[in-house]
ROFI-827850 format. One record per residue: residue number from 1; x, y, z of N, C-alpha, C in turn. Coordinates in steps of 0.02 Angstrom, whole numbers, plus 50000, padded with zeros to 5 digits. Last residue first. Example, Ala and Ser with C-alpha at 12.3 -4.5 7.8 and 13.67 -1.06 7.14 Angstrom:
REM residues 2
<zapa 2 <50642 49888 50354> <50684 49947 50357> <50645 50002 50394>>
<zapa 1 <50660 49716 50390> <50615 49775 50390> <50660 49835 50390>>
//
This chain:
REM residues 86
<zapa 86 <68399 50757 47568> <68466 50736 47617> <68487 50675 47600>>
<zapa 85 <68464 50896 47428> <68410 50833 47465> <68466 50800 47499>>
<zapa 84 <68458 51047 47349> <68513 50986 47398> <68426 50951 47423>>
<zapa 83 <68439 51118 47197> <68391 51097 47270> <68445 51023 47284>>
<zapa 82 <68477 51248 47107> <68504 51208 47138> <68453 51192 47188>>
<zapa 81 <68531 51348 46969> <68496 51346 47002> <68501 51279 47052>>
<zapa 80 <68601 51376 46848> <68647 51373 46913> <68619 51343 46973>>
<zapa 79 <68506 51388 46730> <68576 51348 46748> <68623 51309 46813>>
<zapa 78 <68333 51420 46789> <68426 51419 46802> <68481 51372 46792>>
<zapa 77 <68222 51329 46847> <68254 51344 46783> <68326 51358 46737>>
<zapa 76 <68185 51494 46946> <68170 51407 46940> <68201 51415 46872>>
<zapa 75 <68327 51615 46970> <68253 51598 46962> <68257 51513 46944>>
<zapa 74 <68453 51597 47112> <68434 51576 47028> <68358 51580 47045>>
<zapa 73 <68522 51735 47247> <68466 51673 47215> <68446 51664 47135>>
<zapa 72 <68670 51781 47256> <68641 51716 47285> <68600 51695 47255>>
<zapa 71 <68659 51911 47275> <68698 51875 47208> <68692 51799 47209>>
<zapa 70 <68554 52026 47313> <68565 51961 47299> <68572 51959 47248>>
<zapa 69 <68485 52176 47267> <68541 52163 47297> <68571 52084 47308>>
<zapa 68 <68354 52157 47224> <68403 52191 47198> <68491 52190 47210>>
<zapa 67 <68276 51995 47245> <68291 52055 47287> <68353 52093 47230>>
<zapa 66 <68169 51892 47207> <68229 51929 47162> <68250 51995 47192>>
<zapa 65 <68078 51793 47255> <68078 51881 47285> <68129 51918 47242>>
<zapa 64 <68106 51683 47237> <68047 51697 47170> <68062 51773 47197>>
<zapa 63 <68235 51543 47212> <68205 51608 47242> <68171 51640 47189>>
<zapa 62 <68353 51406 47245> <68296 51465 47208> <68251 51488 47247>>
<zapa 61 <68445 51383 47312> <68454 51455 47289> <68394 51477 47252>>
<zapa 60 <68421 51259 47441> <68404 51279 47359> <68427 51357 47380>>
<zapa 59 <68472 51243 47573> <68458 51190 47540> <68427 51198 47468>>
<zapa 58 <68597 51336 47638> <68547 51319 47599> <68523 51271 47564>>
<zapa 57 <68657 51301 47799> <68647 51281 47742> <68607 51268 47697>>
<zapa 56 <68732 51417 47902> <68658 51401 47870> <68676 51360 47815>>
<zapa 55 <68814 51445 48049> <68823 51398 47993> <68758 51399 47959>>
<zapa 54 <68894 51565 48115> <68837 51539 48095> <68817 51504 48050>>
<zapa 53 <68993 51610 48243> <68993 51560 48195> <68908 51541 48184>>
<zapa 52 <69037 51748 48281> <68967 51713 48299> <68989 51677 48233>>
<zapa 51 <69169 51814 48401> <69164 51785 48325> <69082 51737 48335>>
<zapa 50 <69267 51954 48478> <69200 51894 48483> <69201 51862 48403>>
<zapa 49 <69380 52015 48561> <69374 51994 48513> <69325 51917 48497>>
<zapa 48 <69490 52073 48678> <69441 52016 48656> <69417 52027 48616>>
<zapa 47 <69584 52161 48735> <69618 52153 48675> <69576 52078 48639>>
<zapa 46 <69486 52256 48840> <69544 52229 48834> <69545 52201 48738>>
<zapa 45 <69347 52285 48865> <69405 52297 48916> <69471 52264 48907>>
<zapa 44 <69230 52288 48783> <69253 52213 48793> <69320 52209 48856>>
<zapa 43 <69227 52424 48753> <69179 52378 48777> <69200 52333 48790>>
<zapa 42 <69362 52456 48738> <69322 52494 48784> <69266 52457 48799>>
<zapa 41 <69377 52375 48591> <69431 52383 48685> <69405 52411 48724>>
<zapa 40 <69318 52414 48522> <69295 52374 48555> <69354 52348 48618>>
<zapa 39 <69367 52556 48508> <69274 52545 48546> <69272 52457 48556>>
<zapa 38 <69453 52547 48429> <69471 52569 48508> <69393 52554 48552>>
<zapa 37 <69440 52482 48308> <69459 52420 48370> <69480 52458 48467>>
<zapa 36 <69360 52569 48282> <69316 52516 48277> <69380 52459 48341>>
<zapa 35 <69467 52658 48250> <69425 52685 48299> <69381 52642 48308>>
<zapa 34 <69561 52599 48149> <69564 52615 48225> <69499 52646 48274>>
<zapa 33 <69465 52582 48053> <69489 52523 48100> <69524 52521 48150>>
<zapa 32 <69453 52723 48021> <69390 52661 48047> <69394 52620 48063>>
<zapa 31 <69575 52727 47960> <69552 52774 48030> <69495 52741 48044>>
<zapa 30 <69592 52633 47878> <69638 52642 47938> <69625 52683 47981>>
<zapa 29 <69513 52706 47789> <69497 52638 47801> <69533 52619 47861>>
<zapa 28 <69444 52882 47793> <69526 52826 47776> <69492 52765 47807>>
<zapa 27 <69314 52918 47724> <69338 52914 47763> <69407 52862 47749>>
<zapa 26 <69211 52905 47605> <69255 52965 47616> <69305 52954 47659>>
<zapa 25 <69122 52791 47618> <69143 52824 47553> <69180 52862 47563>>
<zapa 24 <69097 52760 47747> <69110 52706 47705> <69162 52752 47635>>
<zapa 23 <69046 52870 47807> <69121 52858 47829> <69163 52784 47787>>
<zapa 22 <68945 52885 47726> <68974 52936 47735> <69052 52913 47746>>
<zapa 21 <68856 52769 47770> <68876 52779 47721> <68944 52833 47679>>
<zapa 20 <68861 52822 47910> <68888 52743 47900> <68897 52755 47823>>
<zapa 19 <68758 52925 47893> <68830 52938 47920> <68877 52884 47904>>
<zapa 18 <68673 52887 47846> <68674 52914 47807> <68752 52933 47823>>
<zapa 17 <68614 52793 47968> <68628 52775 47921> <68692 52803 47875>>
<zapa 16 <68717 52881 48125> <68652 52876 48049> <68679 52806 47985>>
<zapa 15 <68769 52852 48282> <68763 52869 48190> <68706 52840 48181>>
<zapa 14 <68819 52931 48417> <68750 52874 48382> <68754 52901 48302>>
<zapa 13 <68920 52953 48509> <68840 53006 48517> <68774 52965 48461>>
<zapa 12 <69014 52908 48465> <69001 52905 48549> <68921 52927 48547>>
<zapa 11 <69042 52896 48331> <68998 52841 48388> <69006 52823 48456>>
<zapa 10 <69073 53035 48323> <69006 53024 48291> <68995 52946 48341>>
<zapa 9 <69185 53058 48387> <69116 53068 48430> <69078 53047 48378>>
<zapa 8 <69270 52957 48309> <69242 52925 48378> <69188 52958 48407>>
<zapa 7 <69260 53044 48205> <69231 52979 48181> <69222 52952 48258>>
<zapa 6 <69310 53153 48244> <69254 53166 48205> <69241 53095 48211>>
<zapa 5 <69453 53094 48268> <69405 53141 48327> <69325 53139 48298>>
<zapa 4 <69494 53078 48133> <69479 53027 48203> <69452 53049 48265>>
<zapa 3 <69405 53158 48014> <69458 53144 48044> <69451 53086 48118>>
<zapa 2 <69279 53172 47930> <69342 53129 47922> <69388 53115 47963>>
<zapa 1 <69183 53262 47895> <69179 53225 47957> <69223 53162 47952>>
//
């Protein structure tokens, strides 16, 4: 499910997870960026282009949830570890 026909009906009709992963790992990178900037020409009707500026500033990296995936949080203790005050 590689080619550029295959990749616009998959998000004409609604992907999967399992599909997003799919077109991450197999798929040309230039065929997902064409078909990501033809959908947003079709929604947006032209050559726009949105940007959400979200500024968060953490005020500590420590963290007790140790999520598997965060490269972000020091346990208490840490070298790296960090609390901003104002």
């Amino acid at each position: 499910m590689c080619t550029i026909d295959d990749l616009r009906n998959a998000v004409i009709n609604g992907i999967t997870k399992a599909d997003a992963e799919e077109f991450m790992t197999e798929c040309d990178f230039k065929d997902l960026a064409r078909v990501a900037s033809e959908l947003t020409r079709k929604i947006t009707g032209g050559d726009t282009a949105t940007v959400v500026n979200n500024v968060v500033i953490n005020y500590s990296n420590i963290c007790v949830a140790q999520c598997p995936i965060c490269a972000f949080y020091r346990p208490k203790g840490h070298p790296e570890a960090y609390v901003r005050t104002p």
